[in-house]
C-alpha positions as a Markdown table, in Angstrom:
| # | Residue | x | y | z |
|---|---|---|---|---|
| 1 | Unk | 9.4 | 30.2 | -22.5 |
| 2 | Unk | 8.1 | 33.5 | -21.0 |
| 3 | Unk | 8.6 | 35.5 | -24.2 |
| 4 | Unk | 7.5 | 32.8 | -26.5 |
| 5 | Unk | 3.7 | 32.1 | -27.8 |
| 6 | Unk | 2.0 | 28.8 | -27.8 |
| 7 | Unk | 2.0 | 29.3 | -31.7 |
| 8 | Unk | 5.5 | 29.9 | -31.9 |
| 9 | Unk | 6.7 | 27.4 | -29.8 |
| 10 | Unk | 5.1 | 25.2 | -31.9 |
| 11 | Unk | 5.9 | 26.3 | -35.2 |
| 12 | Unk | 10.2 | 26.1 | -33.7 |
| 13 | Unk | 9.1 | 22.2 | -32.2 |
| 14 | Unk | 8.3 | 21.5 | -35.8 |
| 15 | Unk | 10.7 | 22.9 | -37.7 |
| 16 | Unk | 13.5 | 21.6 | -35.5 |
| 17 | Unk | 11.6 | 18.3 | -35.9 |
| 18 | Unk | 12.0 | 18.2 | -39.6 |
| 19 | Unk | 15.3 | 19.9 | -39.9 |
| 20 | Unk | 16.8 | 17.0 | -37.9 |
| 21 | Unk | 15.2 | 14.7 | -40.6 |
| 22 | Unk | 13.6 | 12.6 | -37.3 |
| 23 | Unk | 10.3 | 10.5 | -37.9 |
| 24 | Unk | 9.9 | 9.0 | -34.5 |
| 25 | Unk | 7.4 | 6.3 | -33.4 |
| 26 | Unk | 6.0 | 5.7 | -37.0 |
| 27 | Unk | 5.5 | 2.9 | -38.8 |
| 28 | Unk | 4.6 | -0.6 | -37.4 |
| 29 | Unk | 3.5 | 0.4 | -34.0 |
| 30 | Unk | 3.2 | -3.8 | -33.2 |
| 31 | Unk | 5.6 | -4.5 | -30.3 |
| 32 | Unk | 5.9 | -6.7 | -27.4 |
| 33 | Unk | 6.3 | -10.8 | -27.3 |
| 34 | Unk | 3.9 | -13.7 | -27.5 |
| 35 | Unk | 3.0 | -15.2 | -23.9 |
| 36 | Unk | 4.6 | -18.0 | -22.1 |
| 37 | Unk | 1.4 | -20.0 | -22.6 |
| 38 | Unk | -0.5 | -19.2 | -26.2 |
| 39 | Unk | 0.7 | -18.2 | -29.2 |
| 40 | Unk | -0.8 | -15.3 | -31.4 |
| 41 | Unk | -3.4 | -12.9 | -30.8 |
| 42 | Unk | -5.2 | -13.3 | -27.4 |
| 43 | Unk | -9.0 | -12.9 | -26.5 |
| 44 | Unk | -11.8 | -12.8 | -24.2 |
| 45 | Unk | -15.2 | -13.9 | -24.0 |
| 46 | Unk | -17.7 | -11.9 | -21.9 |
| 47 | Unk | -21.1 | -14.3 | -21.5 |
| 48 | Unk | -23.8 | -11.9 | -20.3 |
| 49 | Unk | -25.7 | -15.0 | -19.3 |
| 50 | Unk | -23.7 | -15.3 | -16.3 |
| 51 | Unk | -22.9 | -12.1 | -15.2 |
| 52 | Unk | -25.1 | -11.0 | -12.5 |
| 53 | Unk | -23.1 | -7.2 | -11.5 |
| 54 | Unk | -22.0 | -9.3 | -8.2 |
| 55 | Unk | -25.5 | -8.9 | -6.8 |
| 56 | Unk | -25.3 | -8.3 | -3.7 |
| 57 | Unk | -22.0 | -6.5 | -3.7 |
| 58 | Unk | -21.1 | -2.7 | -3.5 |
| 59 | Unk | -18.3 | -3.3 | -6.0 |
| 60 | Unk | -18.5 | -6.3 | -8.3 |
| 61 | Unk | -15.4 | -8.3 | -7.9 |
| 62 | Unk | -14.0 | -7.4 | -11.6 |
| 63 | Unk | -13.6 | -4.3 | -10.8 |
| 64 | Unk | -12.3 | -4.2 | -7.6 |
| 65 | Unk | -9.9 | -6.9 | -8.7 |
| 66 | Unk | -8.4 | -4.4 | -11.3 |
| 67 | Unk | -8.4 | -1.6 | -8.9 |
| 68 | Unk | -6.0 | -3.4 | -6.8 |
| 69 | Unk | -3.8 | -5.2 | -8.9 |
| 70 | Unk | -3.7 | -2.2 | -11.2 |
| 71 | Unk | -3.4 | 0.6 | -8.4 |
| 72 | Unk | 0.3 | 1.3 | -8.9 |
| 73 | Unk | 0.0 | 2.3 | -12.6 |
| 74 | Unk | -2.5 | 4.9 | -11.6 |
| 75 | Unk | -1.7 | 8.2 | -12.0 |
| 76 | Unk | 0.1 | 10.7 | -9.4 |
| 77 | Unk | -0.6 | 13.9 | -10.5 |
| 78 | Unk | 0.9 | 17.5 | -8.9 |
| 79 | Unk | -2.2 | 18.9 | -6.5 |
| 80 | Unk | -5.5 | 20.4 | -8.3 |
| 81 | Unk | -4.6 | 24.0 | -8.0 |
| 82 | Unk | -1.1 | 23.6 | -9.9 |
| 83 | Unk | -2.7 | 22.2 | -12.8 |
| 84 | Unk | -3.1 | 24.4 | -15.9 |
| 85 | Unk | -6.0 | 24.8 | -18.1 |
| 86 | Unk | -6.1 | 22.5 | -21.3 |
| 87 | Unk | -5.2 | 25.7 | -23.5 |
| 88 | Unk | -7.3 | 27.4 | -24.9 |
| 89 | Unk | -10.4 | 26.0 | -22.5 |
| 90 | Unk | -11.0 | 26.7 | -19.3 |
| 91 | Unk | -11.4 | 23.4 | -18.4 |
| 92 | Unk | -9.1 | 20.1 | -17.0 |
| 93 | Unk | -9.9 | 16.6 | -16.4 |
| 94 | Unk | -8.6 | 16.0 | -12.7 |
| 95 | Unk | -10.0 | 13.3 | -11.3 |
| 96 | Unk | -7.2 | 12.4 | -8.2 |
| 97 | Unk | -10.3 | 13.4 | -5.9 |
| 98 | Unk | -12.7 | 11.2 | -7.4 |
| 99 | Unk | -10.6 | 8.2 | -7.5 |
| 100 | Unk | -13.1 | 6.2 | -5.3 |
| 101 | Unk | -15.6 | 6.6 | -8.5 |
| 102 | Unk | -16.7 | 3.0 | -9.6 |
| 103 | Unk | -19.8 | 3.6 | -11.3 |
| 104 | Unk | -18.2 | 4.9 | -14.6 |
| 105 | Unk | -14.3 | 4.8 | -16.3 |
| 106 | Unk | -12.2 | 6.6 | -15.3 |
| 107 | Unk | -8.0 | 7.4 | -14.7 |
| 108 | Unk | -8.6 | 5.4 | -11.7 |
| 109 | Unk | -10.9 | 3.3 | -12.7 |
| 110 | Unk | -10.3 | 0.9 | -16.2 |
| 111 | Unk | -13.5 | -1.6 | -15.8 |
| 112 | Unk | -16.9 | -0.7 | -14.3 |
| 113 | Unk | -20.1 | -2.7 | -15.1 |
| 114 | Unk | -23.6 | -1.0 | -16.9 |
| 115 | Unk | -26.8 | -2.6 | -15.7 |
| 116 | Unk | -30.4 | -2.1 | -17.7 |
| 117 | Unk | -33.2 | -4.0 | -17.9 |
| 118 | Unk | -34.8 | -4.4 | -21.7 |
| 119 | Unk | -37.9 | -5.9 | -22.4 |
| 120 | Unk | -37.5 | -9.1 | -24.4 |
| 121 | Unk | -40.2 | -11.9 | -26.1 |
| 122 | Unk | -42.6 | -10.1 | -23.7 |
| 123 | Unk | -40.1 | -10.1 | -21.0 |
| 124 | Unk | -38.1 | -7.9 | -18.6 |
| 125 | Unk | -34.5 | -9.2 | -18.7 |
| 126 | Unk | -32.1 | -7.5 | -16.2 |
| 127 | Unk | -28.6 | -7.7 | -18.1 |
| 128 | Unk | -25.1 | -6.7 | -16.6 |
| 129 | Unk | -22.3 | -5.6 | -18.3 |
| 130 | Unk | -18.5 | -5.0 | -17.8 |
| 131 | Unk | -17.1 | -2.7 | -19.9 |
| 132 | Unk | -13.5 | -1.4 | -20.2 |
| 133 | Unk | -10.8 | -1.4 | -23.4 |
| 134 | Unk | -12.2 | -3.8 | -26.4 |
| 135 | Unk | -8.7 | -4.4 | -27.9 |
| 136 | Unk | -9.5 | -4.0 | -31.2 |
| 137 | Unk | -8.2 | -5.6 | -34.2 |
| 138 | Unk | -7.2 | -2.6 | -36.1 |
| 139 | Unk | -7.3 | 0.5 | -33.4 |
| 140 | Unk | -7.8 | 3.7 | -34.6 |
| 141 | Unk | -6.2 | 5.0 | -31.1 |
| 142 | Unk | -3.3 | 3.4 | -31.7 |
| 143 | Unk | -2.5 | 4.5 | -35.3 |
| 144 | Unk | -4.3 | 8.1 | -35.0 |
| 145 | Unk | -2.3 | 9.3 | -31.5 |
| 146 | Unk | -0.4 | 12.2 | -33.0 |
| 147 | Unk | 2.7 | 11.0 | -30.9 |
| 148 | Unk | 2.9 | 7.7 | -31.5 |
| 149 | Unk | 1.9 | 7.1 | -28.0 |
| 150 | Unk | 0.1 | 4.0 | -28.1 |
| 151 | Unk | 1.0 | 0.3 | -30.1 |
| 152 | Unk | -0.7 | -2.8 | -29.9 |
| 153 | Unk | 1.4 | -5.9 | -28.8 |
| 154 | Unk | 1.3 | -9.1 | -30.6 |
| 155 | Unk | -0.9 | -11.0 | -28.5 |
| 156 | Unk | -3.4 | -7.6 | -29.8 |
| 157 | Unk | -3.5 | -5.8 | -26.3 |
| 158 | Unk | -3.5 | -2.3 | -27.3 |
| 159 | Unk | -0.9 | -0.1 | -24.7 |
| 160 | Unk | -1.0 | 3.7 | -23.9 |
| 161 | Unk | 2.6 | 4.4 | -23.1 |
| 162 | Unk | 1.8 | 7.0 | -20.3 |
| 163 | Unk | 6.0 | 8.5 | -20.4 |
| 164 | Unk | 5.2 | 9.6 | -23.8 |
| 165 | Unk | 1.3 | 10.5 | -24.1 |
| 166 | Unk | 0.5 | 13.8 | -23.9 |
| 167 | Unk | -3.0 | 14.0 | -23.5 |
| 168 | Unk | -4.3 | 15.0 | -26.6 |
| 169 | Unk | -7.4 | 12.9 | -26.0 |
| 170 | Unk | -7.5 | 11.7 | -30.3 |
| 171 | Unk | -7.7 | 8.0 | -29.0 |
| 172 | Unk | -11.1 | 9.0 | -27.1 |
| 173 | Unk | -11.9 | 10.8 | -29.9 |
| 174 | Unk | -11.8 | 7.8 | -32.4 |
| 175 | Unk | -12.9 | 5.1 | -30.4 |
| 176 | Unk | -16.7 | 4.6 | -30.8 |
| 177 | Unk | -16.8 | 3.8 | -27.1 |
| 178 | Unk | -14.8 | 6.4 | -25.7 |
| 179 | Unk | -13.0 | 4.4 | -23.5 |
| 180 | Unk | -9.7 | 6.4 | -22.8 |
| 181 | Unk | -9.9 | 8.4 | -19.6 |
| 182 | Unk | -8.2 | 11.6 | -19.2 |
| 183 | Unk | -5.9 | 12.9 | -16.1 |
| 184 | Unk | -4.7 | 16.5 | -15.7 |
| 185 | Unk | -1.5 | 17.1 | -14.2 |
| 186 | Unk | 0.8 | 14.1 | -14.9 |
| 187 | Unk | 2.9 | 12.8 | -17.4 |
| 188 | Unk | 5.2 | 14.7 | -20.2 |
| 189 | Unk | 3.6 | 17.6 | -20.7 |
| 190 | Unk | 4.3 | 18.2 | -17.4 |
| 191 | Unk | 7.9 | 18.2 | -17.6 |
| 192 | Unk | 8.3 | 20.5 | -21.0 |
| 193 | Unk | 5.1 | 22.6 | -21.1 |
| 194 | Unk | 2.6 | 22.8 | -19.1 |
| 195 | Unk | 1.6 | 26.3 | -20.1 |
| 196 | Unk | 1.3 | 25.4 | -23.6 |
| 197 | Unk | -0.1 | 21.3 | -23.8 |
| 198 | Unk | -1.8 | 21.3 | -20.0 |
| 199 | Unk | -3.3 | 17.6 | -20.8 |
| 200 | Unk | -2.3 | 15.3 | -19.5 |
| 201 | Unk | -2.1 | 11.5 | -20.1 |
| 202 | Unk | -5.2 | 9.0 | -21.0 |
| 203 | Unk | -5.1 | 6.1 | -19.2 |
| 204 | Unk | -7.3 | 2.9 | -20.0 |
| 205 | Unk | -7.3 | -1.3 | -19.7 |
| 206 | Unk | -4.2 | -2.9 | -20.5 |
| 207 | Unk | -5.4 | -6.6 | -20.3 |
| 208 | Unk | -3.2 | -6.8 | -17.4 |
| 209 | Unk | -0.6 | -6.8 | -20.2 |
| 210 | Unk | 2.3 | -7.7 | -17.4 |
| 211 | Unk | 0.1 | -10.6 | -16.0 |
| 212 | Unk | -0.4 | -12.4 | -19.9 |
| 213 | Unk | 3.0 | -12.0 | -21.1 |
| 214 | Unk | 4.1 | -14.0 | -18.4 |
| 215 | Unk | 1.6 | -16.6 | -19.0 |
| 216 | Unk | -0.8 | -15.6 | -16.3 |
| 217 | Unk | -4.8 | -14.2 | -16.7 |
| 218 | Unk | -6.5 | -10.3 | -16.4 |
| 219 | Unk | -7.2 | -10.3 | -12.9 |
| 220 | Unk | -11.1 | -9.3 | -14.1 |
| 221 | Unk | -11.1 | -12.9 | -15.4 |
| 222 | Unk | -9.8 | -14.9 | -12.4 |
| 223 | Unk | -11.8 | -12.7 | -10.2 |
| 224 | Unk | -15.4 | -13.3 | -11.9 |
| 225 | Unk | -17.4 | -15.8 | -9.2 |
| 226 | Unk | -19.5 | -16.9 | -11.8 |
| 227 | Unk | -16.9 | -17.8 | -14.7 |
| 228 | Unk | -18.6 | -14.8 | -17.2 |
| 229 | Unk | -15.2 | -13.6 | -18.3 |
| 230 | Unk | -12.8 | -16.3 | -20.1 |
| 231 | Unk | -9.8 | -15.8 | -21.5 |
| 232 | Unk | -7.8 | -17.7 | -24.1 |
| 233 | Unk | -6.9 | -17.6 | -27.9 |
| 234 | Unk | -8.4 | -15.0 | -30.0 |
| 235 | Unk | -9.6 | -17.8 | -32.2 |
| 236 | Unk | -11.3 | -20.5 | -29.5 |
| 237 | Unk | -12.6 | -17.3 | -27.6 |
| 238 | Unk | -14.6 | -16.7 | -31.0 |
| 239 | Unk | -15.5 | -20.3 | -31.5 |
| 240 | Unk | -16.7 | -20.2 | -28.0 |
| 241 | Unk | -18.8 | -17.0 | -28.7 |
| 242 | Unk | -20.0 | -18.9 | -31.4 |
| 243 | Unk | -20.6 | -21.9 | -29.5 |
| 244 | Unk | -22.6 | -20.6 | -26.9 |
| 245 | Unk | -24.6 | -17.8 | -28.8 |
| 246 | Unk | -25.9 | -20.7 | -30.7 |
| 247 | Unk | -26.5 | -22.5 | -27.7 |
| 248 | Unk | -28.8 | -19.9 | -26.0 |
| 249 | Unk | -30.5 | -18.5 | -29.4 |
| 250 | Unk | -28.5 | -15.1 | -28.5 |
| 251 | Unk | -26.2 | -12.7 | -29.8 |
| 252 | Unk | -22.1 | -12.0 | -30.5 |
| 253 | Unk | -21.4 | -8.4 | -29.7 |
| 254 | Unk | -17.5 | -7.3 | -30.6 |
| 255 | Unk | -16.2 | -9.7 | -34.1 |
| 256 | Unk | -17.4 | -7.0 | -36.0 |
| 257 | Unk | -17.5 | -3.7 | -34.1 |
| 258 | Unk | -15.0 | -1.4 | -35.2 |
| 259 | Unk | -13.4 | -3.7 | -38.0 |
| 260 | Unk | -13.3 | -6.9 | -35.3 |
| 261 | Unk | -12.1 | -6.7 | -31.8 |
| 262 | Unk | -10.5 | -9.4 | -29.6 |
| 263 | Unk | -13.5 | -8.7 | -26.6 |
| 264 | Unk | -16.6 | -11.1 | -27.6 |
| 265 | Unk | -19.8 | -10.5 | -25.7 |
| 266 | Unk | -22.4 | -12.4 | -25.5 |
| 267 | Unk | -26.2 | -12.3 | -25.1 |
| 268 | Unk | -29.6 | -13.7 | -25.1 |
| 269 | Unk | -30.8 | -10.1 | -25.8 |
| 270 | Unk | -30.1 | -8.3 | -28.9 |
| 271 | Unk | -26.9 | -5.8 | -29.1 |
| 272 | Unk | -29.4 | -3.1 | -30.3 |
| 273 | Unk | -31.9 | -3.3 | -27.3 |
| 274 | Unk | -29.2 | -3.3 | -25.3 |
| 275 | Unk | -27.1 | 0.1 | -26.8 |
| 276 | Unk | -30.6 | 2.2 | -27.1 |
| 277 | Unk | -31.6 | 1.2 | -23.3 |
| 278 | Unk | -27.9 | 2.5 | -22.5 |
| 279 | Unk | -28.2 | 5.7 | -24.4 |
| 280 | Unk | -31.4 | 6.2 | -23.0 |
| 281 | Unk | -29.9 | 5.9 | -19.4 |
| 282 | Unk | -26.5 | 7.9 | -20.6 |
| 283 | Unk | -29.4 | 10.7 | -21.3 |
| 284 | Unk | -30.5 | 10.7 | -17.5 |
| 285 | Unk | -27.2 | 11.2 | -16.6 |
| 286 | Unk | -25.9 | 15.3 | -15.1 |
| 287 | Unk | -24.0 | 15.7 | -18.1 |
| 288 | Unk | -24.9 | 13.4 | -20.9 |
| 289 | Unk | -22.5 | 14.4 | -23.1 |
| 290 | Unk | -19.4 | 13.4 | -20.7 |
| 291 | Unk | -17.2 | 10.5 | -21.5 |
| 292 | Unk | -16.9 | 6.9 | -19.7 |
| 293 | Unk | -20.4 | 5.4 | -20.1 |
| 294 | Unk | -19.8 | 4.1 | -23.3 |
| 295 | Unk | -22.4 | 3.1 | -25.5 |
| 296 | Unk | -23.2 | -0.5 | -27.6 |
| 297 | Unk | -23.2 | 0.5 | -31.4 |
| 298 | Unk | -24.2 | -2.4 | -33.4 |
| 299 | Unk | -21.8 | -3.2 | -36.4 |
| 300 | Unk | -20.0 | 0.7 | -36.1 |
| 301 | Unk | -17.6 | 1.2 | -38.8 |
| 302 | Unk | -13.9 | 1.6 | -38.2 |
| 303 | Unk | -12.4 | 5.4 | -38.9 |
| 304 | Unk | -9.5 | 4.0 | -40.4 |
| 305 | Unk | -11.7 | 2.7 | -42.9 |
| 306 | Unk | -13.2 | 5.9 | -43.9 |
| 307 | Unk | -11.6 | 8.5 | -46.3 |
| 308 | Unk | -10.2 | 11.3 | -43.5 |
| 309 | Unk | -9.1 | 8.3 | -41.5 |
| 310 | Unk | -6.8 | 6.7 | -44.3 |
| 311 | Unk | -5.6 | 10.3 | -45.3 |
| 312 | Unk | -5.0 | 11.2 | -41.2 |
| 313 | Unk | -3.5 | 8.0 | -40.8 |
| 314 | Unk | -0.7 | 9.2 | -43.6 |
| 315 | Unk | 0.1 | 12.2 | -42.0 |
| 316 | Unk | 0.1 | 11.6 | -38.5 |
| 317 | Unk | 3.3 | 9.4 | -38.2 |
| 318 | Unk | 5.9 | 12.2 | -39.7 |
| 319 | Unk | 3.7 | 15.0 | -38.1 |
| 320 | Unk | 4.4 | 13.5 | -34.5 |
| 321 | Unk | 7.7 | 12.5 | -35.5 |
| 322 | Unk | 8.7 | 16.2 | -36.0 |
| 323 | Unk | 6.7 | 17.7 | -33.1 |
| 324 | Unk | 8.6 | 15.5 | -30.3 |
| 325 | Unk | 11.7 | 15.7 | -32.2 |
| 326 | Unk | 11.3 | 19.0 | -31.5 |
| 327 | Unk | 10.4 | 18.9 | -28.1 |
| 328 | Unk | 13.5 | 16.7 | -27.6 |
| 329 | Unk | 15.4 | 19.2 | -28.9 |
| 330 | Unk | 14.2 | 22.2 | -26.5 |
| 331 | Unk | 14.5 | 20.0 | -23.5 |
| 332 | Unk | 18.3 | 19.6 | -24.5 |
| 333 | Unk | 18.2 | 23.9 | -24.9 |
| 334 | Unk | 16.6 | 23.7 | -21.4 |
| 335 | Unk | 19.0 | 21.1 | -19.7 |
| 336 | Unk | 16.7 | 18.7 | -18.9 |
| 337 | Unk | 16.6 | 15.2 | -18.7 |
């Protein structure tokens, strides 16, 4: 591909895509089977009432829990110096020497608790919180990746499929939490090229997908000493929510967000002292404007629901379908698997 521009290799990806008449990935992007145990759409509840951040701790147990059940989907990326620049910025996500980093989300990193104090009825209230993927109802990610590289399952556990991601970073870009984490270095792009793509692949919480189809729990959930995470049917984790945010006079955080989510927190604080003490502390931060410390919008709309997102939505499916049609088609000119 010496001789070939980034512009012209892409224009030949497409135009091999739709001469072939292939749309791939598009469409229903539900897959996967129901669990052993419940039937339908799964959920969890998050009561902020009990979490405490494992006080005490260096690591709250959540998180390391994830870490290590988790470690073997992390990513394995060629050393720092071999990875290109995310064309046309000098720039590249490469965290494979920060993978340690549990303060924040990350590659390496898919759940990491916030911690602020907001002052409430005339009182301070110290309030953890362990954020990571909110699974949401109707995921923008998952129906805007230009390469059809993420689908949500039917028990609503949205999936990045890392063989096929390239990086592009349009899920982080349309979630209003930011969650997806980038990694230099790895995955496709890698393999058919780097020179032109230099991505990588985003990586975030899978629910411990392999754990719940097979009947079992997140291993955030069994980990939590003080029972704050539960997990269950999407429909009695909301009645719960409901249940016990009557209980304490508090707050749901998550059935509406986004167009609804299957991730219900609750609090005895309001949503929206909790998002503005978090931006405020997101401000403070070396580079404020970096991803993973997501915020808490109250009641933020879906893009899906706005006009660009129906119109994007349209296009992307045949769009992608062509582009890795095409790509298919010069890894065959090339020889490669």
């Amino acid at each position: 591909m010496s001789g070939l521009s980034r512009r012209e290799f892409l224009k030949r990806s497409l135009a091999t895509g739709i001469a072939g008449g292939a749309v791939l990935y598009g469409g229903n992007k539900t897959a996967g089977a129901s669990t052993k145990s419940l039937t339908g759409p799964v959920g969890t509840l998050i009561d902020l009432t009990k979490c405490n951040g494992c006080a005490g701790e260096k690591v709250a147990k959540c998180v390391s829990s994830c870490r290590q059940t988790n470690k073997d989907k992390y990513p394995s990326p060629v050393p720092s110096e071999q990875i290109p620049y995310y064309w046309p910025n000098k720039k590249k996500e490469d965290w494979q020497d920060k993978k340690e980093v549990t303060t924040r989300l990350t590659p390496y990193n898919w759940i990491f608790v916030q911690k602020v104090k907001v002052e409430h009825e005339g009182k301070q209230v110290e309030v953890a919180i362990p954020r990571r993927c909110m699974h949401c109802d109707n995921p923008p990610c998952a129906n805007l990746c230009p390469f059809g590289a993420q689908a949500k399952t039917a028990e609503g556990v949205t999936l990045i499929n890392k063989d096929l991601c390239l990086g592009g970073a349009k899920c982080r870009d349309v979630c209003p939490w930011g969650i997806p984490a980038r990694q230099a270095g790895v995955g496709l792009y890698m393999k058919i090229a780097p020179e032109y793509l230099g991505a990588g692949v985003m990586y975030k919480c899978d629910l411990c997908y392999d754990r719940i189809k097979t009947g079992g729990q997140p291993a955030c959930v069994e980990a939590c000493p003080n029972g704050a995470i539960s997990f269950g049917s999407k429909a009695e984790m909301k009645k719960l929510a409901q249940q016990r945010a009557k209980e304490i006079g508090g707050f749901i955080y998550g059935d509406k967000e986004n167009g609804g989510t299957s991730t219900f927190y609750v609090s005895q604080v309001p949503f929206e002292k909790i998002h503005e003490k978090l931006k405020e502390n997101k401000s403070k931060q070396p580079n404020p404007t970096a991803p993973g410390y997501p915020l808490m919008p109250v009641k933020v709309g879906n893009f899906l629901d706005t006009a660009n997102g129906m119109v994007l939505s349209m296009l992307v499916a045949p769009v992608a379908g062509a582009a890795l049609a095409g790509f298919t088609a010069y890894k065959k000119m090339k020889g490669d698997e």
